[in-house]
Backbone bond lengths (Angstrom), bond angles and torsions (degrees), N, CA, C in turn:
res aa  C-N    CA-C-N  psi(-1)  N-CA   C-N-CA  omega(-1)  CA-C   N-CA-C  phi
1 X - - - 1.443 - - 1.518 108.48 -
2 X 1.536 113.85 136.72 1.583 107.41 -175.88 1.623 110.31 -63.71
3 X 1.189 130.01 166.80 1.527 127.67 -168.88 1.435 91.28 -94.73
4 X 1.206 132.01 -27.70 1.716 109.54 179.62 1.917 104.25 -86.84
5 X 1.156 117.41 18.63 1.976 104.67 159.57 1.170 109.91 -84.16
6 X 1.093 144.94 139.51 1.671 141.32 -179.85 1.062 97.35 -98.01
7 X 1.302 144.81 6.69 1.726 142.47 -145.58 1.675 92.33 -72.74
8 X 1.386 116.91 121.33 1.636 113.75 164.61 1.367 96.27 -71.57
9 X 1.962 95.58 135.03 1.505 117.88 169.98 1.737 107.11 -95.92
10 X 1.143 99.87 140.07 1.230 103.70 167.82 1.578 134.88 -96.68
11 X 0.887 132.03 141.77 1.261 141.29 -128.63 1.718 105.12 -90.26
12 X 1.313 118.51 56.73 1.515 115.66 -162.73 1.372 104.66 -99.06
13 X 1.716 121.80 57.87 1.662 132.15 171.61 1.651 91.06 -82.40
14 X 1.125 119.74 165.94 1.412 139.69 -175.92 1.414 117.14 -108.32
15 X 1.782 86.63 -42.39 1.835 106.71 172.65 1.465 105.07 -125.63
16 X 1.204 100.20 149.89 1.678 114.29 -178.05 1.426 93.15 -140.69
17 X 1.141 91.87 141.62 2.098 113.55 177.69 1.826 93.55 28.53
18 X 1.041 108.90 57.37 1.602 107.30 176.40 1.096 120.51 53.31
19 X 1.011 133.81 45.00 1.531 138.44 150.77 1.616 122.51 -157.28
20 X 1.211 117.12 178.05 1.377 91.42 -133.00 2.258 91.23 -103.28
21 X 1.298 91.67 127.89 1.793 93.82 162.14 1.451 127.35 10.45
22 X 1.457 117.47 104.54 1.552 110.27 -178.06 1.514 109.75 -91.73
23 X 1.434 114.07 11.66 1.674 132.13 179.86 1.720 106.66 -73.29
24 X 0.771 117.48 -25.03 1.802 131.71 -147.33 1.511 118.56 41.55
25 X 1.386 105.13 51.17 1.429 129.29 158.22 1.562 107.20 -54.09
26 X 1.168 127.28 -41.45 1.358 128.99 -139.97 1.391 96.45 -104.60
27 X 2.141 124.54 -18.87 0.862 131.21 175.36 1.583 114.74 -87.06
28 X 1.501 128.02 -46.35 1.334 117.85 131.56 0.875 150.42 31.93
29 X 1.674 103.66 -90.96 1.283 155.13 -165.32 1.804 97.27 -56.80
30 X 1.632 103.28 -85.20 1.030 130.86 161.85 1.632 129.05 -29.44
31 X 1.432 105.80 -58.85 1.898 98.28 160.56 1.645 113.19 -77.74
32 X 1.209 121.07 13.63 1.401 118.88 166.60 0.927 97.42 -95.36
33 X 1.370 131.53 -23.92 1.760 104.56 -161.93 1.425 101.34 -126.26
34 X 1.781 118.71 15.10 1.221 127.69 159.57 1.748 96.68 -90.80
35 X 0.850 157.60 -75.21 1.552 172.96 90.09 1.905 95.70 52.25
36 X 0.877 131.55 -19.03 1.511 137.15 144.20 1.155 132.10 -67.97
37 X 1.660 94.46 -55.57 1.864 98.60 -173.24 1.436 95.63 -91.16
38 X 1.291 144.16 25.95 1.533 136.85 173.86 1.571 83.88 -90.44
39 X 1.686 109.82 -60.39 1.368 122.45 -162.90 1.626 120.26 -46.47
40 X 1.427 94.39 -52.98 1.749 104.46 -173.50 1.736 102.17 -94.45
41 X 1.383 121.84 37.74 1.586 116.41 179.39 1.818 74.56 -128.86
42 X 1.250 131.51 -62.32 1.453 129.31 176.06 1.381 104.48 -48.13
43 X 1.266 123.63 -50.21 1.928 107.52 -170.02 1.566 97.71 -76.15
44 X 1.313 128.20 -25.76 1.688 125.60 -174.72 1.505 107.72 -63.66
45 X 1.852 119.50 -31.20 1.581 113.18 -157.37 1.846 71.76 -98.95
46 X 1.312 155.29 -23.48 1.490 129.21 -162.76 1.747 99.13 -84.66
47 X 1.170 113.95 2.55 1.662 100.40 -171.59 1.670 95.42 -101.48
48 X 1.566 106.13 157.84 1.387 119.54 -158.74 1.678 123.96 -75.35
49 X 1.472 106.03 -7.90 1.008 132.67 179.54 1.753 129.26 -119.29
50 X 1.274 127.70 6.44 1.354 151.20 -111.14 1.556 83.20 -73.75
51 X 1.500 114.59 167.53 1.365 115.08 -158.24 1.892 94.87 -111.41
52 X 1.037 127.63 45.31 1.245 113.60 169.50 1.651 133.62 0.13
53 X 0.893 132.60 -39.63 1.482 130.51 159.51 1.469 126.07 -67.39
54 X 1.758 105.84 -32.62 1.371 110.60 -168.80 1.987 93.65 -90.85
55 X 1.547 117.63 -28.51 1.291 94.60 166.69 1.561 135.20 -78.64
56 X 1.475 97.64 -8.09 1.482 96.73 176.06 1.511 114.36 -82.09
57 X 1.301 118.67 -4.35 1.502 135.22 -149.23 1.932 91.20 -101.58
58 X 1.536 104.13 -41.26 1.629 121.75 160.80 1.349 118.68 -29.12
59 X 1.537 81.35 -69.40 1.949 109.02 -143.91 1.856 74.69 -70.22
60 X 1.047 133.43 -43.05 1.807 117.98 -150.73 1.025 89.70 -85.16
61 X 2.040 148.58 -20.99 1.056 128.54 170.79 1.597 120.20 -65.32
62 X 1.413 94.45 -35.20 2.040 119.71 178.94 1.238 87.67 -48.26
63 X 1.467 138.21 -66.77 1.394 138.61 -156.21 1.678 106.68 -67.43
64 X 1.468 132.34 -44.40 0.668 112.84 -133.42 1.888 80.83 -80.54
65 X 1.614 108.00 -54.63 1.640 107.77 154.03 1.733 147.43 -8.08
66 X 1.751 91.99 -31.54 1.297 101.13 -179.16 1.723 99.35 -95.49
67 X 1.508 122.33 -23.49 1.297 113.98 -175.32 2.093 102.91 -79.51
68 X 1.440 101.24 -49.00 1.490 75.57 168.68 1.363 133.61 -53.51
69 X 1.542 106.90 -38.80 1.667 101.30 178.63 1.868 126.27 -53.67
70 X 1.431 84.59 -25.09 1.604 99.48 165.82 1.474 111.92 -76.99
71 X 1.356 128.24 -34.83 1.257 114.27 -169.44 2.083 104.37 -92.63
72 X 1.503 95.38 -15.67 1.905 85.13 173.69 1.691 98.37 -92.81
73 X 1.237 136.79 11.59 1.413 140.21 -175.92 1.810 101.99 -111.95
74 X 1.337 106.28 -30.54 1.823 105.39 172.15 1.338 90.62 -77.41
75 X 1.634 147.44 -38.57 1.207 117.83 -155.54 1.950 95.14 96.58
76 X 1.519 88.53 118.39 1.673 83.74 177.00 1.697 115.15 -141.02
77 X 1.226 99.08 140.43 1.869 119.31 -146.99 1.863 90.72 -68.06
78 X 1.798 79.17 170.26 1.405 84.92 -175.88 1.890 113.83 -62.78
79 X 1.236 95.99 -22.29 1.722 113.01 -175.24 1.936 97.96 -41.00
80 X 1.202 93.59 -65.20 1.081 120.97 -152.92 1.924 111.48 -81.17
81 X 1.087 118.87 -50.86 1.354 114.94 154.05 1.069 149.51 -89.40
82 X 1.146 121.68 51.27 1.424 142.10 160.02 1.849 108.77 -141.18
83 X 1.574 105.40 144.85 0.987 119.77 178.49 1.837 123.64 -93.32
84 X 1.007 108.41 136.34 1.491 110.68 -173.93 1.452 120.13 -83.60
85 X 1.330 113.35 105.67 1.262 124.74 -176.01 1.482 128.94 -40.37
């Protein structure tokens, strides 16, 4: 960003001091970019030619997305959310 925009940024880190966002940025995050690949894996199979590799390449990101959203929706232990320095 040029240094003369004053525009306040907002603070969309996931992790702070190694662990992860008490904003639910990171929850967000995650149904945004599950709520995408639903969208563009449905518009990929209606086109006449659909790219079979690039939707399977989707659907395993969709999955991997849908298990975190489950694991920031169980609530996740100290074990587990924070990163090791």
């Amino acid at each position: 960003m040029l240094p003369f925009i004053q525009k306040k940024q907002h603070d969309n880190r996931l992790v702070v001091d190694g662990a992860l966002s008490q904003t639910g940025n990171a929850r967000l995050k995650v149904e945004q970019d599950i709520a995408f690949l639903k969208d563009r894996i449905t518009t990929m199979r209606t086109h006449p030619n659909p790219n079979t590799m690039l939707i399977e390449h989707y659907q395993s990101m969709l999955k991997s997305r849908e298990s975190v959203l489950k694991w920031l929706l169980d609530g996740c232990d100290d074990e587990t959310s924070s990163f090791s320095n």
